[in-house]
Backbone and ligand atoms as CSV (ligand in chain L), in Angstrom:
chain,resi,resn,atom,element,x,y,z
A,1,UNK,N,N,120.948,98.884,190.583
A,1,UNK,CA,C,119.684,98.566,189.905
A,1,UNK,C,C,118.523,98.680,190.895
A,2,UNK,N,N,117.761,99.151,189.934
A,2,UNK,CA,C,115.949,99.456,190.783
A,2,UNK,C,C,115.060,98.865,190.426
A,3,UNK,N,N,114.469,98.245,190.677
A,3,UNK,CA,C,112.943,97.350,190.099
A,3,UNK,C,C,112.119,98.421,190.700
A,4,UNK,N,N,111.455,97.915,190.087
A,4,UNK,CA,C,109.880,98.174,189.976
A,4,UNK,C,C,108.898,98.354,191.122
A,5,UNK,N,N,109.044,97.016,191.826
A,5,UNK,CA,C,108.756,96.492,192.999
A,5,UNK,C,C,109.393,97.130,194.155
A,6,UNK,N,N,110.749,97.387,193.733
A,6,UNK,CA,C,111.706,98.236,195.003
A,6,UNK,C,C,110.851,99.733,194.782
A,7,UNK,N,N,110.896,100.233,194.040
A,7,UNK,CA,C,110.206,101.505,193.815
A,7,UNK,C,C,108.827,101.293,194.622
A,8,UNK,N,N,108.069,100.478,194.077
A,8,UNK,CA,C,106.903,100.423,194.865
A,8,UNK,C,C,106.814,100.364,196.795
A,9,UNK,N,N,108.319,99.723,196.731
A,9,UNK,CA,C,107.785,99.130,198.063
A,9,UNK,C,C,108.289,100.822,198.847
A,10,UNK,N,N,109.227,101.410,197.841
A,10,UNK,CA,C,109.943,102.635,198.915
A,10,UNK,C,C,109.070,103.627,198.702
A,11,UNK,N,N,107.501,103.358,198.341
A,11,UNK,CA,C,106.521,104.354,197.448
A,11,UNK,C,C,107.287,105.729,196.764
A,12,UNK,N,N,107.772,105.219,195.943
A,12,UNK,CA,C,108.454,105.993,194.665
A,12,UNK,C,C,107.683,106.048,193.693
A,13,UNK,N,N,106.690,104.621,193.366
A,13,UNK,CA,C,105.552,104.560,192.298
A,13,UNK,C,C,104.320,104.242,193.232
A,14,UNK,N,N,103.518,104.308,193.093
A,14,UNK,CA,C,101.976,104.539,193.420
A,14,UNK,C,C,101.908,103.231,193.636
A,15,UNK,N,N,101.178,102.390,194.762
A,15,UNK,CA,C,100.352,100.935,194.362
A,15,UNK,C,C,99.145,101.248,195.283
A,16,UNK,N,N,98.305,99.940,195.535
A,16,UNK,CA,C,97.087,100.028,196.599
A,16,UNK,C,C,97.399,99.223,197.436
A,17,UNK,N,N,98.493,99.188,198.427
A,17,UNK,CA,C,98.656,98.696,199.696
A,17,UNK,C,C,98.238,98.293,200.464
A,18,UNK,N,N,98.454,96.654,201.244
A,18,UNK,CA,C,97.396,95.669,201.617
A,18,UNK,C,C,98.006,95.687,203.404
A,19,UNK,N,N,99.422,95.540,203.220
A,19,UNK,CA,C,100.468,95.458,204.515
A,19,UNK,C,C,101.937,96.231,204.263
A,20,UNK,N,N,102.442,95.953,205.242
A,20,UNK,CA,C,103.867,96.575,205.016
A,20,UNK,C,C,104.328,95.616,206.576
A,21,UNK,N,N,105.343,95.577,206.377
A,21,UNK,CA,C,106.597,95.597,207.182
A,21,UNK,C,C,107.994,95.916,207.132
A,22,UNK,N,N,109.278,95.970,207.961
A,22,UNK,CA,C,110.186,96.341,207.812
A,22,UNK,C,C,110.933,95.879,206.735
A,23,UNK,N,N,110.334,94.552,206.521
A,23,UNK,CA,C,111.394,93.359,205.190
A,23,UNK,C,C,110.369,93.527,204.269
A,24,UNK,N,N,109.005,93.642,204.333
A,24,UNK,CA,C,108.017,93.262,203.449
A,24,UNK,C,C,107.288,94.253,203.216
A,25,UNK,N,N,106.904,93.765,202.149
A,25,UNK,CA,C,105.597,94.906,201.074
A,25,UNK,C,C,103.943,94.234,200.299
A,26,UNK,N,N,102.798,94.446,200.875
A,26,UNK,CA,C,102.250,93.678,199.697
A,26,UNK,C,C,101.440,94.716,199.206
A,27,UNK,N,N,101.111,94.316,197.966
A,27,UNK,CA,C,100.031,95.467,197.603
A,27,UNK,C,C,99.228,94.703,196.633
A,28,UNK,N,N,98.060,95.317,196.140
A,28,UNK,CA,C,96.859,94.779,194.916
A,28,UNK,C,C,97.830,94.759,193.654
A,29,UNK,N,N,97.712,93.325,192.659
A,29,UNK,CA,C,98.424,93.313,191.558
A,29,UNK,C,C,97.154,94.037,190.303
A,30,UNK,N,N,98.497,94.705,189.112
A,30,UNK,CA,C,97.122,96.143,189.082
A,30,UNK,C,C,96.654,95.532,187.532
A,31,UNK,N,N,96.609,94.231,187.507
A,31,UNK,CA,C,96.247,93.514,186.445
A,31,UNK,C,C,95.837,91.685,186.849
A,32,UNK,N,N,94.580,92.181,187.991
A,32,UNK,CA,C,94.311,90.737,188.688
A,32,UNK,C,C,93.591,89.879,187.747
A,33,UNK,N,N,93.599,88.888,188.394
A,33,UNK,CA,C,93.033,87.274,187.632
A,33,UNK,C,C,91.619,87.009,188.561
A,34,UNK,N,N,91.454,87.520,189.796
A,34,UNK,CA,C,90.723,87.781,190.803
A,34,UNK,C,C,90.542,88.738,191.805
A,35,UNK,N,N,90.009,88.839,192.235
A,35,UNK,CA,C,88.968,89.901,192.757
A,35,UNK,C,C,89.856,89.912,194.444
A,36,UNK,N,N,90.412,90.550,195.215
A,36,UNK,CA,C,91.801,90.441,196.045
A,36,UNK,C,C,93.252,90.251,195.560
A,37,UNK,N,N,93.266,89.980,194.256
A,37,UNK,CA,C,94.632,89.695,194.011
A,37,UNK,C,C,95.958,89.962,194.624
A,38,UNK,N,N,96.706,89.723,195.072
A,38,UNK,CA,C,97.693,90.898,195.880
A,38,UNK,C,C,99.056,90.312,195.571
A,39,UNK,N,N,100.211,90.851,195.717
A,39,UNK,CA,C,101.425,90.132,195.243
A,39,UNK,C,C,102.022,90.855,196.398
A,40,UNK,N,N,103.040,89.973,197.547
A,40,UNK,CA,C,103.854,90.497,198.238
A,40,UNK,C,C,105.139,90.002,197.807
A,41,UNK,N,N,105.975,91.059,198.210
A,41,UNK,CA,C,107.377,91.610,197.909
A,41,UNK,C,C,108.316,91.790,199.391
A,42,UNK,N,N,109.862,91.178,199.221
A,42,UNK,CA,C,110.486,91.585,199.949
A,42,UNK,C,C,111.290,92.621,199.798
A,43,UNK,N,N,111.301,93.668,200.106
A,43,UNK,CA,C,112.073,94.801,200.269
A,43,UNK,C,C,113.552,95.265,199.977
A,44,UNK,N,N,114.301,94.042,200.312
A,44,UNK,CA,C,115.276,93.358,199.405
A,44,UNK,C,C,115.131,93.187,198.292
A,45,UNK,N,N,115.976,93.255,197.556
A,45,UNK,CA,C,116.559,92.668,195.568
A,45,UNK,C,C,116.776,91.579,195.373
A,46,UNK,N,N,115.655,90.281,194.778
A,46,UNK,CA,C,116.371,89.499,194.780
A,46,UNK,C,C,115.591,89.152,193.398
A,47,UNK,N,N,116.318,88.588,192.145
A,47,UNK,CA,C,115.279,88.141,190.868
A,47,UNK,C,C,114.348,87.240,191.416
A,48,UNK,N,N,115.153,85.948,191.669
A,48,UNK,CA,C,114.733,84.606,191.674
A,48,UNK,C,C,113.970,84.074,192.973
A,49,UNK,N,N,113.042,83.859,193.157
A,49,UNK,CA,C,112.543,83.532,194.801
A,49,UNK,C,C,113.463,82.716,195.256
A,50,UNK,N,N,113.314,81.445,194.696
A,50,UNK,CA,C,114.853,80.120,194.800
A,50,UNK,C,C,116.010,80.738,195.292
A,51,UNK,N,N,116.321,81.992,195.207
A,51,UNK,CA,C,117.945,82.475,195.475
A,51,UNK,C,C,117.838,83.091,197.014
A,52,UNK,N,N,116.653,83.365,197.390
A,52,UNK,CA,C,116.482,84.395,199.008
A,52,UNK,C,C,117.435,83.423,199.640
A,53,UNK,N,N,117.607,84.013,200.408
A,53,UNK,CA,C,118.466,83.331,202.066
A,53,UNK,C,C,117.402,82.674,202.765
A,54,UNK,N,N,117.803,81.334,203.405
A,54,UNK,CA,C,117.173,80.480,203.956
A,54,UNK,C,C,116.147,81.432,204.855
A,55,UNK,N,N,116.487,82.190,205.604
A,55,UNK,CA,C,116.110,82.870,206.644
A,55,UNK,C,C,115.114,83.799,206.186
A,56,UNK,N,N,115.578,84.497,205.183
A,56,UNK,CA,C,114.542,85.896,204.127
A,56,UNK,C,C,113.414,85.046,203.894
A,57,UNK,N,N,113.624,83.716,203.272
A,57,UNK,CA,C,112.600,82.956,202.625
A,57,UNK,C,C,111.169,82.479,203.953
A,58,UNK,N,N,112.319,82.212,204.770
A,58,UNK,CA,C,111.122,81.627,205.777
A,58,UNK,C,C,110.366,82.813,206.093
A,59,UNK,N,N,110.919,84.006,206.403
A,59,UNK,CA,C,110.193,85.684,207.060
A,59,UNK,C,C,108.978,85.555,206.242
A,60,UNK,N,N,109.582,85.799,204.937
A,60,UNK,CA,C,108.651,86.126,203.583
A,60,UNK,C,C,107.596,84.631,203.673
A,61,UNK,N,N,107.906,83.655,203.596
A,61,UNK,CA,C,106.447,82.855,203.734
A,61,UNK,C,C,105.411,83.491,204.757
A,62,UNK,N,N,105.791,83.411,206.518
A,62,UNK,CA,C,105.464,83.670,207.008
A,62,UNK,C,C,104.501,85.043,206.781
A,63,UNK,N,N,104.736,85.773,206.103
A,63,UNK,CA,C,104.246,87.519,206.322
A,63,UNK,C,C,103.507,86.848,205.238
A,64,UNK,N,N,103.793,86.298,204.204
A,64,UNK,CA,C,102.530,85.912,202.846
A,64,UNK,C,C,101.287,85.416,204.079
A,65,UNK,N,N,102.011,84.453,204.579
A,65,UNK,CA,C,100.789,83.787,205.119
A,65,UNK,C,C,99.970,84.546,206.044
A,66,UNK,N,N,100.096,85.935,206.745
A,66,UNK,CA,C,99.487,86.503,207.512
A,66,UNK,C,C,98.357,87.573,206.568
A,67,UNK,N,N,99.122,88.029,205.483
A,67,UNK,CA,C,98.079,88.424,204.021
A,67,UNK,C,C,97.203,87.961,203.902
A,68,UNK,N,N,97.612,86.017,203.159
A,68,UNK,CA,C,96.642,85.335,202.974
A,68,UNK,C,C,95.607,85.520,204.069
A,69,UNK,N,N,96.001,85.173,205.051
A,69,UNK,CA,C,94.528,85.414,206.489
A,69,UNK,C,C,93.882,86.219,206.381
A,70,UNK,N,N,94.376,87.485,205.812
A,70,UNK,CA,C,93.369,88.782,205.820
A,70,UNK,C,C,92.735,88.560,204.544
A,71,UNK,N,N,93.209,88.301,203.407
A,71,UNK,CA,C,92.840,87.976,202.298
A,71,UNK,C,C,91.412,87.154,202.063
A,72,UNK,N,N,91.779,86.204,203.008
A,72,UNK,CA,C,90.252,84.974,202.997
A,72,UNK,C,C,89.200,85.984,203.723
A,73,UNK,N,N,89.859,86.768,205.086
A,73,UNK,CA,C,88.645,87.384,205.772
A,73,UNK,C,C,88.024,88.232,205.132
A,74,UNK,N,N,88.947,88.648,204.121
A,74,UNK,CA,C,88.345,90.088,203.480
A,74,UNK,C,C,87.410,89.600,202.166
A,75,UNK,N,N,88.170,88.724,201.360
A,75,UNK,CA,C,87.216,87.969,200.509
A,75,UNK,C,C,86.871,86.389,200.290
A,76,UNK,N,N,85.814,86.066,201.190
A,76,UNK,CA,C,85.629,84.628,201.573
A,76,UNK,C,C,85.719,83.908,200.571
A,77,UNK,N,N,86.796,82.845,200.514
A,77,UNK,CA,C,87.018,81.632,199.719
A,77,UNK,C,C,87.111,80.261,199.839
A,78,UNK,N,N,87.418,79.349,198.751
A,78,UNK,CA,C,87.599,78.046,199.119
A,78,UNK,C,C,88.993,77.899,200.024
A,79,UNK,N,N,90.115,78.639,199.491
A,79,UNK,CA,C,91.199,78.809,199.364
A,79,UNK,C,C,91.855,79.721,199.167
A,80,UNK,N,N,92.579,80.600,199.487
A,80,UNK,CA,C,93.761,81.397,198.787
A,80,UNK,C,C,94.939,80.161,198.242
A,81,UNK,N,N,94.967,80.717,196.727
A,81,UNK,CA,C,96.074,80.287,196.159
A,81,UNK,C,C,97.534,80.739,196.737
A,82,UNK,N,N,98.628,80.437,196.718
A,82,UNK,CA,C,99.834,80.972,196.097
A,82,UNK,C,C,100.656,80.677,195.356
A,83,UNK,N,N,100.686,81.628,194.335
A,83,UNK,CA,C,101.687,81.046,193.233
A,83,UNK,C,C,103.320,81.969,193.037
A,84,UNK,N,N,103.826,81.144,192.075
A,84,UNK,CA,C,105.015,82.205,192.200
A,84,UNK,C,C,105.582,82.025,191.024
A,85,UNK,N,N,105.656,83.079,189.770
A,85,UNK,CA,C,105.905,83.077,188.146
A,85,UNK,C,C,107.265,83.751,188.445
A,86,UNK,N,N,107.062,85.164,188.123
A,86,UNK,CA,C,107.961,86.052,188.208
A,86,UNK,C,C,108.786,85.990,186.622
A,87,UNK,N,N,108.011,85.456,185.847
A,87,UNK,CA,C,108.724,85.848,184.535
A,87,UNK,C,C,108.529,87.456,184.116
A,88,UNK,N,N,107.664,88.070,184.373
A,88,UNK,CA,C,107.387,89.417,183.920
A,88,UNK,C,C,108.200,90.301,184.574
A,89,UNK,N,N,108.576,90.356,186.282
A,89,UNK,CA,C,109.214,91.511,186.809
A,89,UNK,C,C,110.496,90.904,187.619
A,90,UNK,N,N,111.665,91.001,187.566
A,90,UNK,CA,C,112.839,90.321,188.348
A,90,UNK,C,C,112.914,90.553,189.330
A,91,UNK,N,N,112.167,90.485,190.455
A,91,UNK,CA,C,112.296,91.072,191.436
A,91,UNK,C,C,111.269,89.896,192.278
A,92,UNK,N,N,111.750,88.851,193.709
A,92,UNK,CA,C,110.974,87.993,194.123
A,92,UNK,C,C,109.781,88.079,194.177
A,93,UNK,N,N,108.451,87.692,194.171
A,93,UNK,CA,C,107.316,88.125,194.702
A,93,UNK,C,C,106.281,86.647,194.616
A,94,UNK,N,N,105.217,86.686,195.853
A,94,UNK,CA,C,104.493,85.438,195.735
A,94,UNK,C,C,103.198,86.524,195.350
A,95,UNK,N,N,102.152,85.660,194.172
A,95,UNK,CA,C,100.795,86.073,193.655
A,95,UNK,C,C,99.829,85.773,195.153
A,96,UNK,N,N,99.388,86.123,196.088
A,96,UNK,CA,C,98.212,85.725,196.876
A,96,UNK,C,C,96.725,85.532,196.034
A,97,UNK,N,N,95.994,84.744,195.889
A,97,UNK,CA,C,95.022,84.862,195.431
A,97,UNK,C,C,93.558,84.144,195.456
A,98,UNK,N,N,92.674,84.990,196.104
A,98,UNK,CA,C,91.512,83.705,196.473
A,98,UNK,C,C,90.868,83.198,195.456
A,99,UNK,N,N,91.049,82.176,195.959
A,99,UNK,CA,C,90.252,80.925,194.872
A,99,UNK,C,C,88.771,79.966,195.028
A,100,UNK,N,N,88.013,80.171,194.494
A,100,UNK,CA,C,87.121,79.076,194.458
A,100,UNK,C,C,87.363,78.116,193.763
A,101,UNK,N,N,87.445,77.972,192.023
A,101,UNK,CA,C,87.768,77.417,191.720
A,101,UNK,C,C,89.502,77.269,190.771
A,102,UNK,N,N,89.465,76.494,190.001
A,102,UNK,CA,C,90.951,76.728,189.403
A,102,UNK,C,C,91.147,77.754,188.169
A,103,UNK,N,N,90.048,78.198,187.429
A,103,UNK,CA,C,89.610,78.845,186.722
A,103,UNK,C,C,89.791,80.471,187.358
A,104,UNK,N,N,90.374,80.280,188.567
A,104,UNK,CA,C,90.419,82.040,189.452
A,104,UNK,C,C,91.858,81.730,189.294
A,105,UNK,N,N,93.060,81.109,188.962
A,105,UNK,CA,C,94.074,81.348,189.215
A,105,UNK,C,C,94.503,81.392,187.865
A,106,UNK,N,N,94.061,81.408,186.520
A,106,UNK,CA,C,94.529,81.066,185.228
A,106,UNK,C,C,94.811,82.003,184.737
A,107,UNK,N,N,95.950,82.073,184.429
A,107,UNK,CA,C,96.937,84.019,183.922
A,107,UNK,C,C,96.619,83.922,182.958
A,108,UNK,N,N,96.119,82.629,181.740
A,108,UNK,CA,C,95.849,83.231,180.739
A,108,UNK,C,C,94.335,83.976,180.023
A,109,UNK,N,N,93.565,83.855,180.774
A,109,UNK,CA,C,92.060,84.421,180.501
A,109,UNK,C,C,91.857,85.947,180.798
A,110,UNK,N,N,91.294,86.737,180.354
A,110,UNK,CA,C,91.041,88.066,180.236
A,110,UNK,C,C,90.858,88.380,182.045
A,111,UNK,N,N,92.128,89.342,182.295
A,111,UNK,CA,C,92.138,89.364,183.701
A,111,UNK,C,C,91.098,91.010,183.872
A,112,UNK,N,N,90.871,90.799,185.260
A,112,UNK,CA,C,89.675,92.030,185.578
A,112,UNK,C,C,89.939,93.208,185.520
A,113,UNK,N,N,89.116,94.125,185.483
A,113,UNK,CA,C,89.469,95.646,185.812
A,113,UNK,C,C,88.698,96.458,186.617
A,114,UNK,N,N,89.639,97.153,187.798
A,114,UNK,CA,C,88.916,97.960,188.582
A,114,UNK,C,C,88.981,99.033,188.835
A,115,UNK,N,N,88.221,100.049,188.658
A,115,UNK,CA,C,88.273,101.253,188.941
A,115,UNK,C,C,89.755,101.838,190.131
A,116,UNK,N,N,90.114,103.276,190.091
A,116,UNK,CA,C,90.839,103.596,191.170
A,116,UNK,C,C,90.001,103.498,192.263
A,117,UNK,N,N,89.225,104.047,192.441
A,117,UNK,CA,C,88.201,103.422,194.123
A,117,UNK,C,C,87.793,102.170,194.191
A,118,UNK,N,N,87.571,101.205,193.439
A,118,UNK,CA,C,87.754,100.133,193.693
A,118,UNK,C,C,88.791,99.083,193.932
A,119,UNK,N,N,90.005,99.474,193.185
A,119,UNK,CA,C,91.633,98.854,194.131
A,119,UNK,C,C,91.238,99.493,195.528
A,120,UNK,N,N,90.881,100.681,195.957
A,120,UNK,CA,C,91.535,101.470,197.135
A,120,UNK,C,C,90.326,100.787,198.313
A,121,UNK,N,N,89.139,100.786,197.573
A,121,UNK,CA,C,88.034,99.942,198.818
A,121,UNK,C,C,88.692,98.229,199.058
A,122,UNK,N,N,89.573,97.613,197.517
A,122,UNK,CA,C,89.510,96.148,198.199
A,122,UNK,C,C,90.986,96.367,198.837
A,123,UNK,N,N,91.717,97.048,198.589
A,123,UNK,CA,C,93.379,97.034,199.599
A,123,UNK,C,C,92.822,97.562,200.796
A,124,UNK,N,N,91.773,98.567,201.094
A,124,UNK,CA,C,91.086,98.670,202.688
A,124,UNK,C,C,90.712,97.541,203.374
A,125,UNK,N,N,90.059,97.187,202.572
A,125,UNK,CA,C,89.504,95.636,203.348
A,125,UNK,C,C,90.306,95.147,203.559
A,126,UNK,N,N,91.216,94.662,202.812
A,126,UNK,CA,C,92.010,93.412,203.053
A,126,UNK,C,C,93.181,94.248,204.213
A,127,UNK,N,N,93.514,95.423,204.587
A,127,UNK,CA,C,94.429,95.920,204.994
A,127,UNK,C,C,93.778,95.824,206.842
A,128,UNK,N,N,92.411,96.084,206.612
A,128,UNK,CA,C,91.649,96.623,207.543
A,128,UNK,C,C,91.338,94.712,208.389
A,129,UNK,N,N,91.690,93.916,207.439
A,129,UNK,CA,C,91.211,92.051,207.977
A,129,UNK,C,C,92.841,91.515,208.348
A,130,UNK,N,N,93.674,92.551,208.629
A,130,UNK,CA,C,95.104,91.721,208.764
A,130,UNK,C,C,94.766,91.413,210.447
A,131,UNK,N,N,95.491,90.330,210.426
A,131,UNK,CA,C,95.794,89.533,212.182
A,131,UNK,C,C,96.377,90.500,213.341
L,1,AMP,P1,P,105.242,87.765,187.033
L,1,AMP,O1,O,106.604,88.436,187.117
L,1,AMP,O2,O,105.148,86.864,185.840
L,1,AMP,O3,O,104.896,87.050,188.315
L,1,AMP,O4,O,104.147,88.894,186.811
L,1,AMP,C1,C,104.264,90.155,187.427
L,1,AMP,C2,C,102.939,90.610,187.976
L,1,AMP,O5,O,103.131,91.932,188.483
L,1,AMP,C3,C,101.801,90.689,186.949
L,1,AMP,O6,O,100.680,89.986,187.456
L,1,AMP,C4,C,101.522,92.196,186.820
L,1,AMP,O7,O,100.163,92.493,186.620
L,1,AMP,C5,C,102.028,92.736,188.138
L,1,AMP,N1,N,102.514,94.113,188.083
L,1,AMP,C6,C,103.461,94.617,187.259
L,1,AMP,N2,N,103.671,95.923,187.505
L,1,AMP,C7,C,102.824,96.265,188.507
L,1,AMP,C8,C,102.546,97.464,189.212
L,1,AMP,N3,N,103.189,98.623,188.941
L,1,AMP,N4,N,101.601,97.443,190.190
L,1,AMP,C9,C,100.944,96.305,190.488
L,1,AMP,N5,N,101.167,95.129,189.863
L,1,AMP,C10,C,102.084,95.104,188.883
């Protein structure tokens, strides 16, 4: 079996790419709630985040959290959120997402839309603000 996400991360399908590493993938989610949105992925198959290996789990916080850093630099916030649903795609992944208020993290309100040069200018930034 192939997700979605595995495809993405082995660029088999197209995304707007924020980071990469050897275990990890993040890229712009292509139906944001906010303006940076980004969802990173481990490279590995796993549905459930809860199921990673003690060890995968800690990597994968860690590399979220070096995103998030670029994330705030690239688009100044109160906060970057992180959340973690994963009802839509089986495949682990944490939402990164800057927040001002709580009203920036709410999946159910009419989420944004951005042009193809506009994913590709905000995955620059944010790619171009990593640590
Ligand atoms: P969930 O599994 O509930 O955490 O939601 C999956 C998220 O992945 C949603 O926010 C989608 O907009 C996003 N998503 C699904 N397919 C793609 C894709 N090909 N590229 C970027 N984001 C995607």
């Amino acid at each position: 079996m192939s997700t979605v996400f595995s495809k993405i991360a082995a660029g088999e399908i197209p995304s707007y790419k924020c980071a990469e590493s050897d275990k990890f993938y993040a890229f712009l989610d292509i139906n944001p709630v906010a303006k940076g949105h980004t969802l990173v992925i481990p490279r590995k198959e796993v549905d459930y985040f809860f199921d990673m290996d003690d060890n995968d789990l800690a990597e994968f916080q860690l590399f979220a959290k070096k995103v998030a850093t670029a994330l705030k630099a690239a688009f100044p916030c109160r906060k970057v959120a992180q959340v973690v649903l994963g009802l839509e795609v089986p495949h682990a992944h944490i939402h990164l997402i800057p927040m001002n208020s709580e009203a920036d993290v709410d999946f159910r309100k009419e989420h944004l839309k951005f042009s193809d040069e506009e994913f590709k200018a905000i995955a620059k930034k944010i790619e171009e603000s990593l640590p």
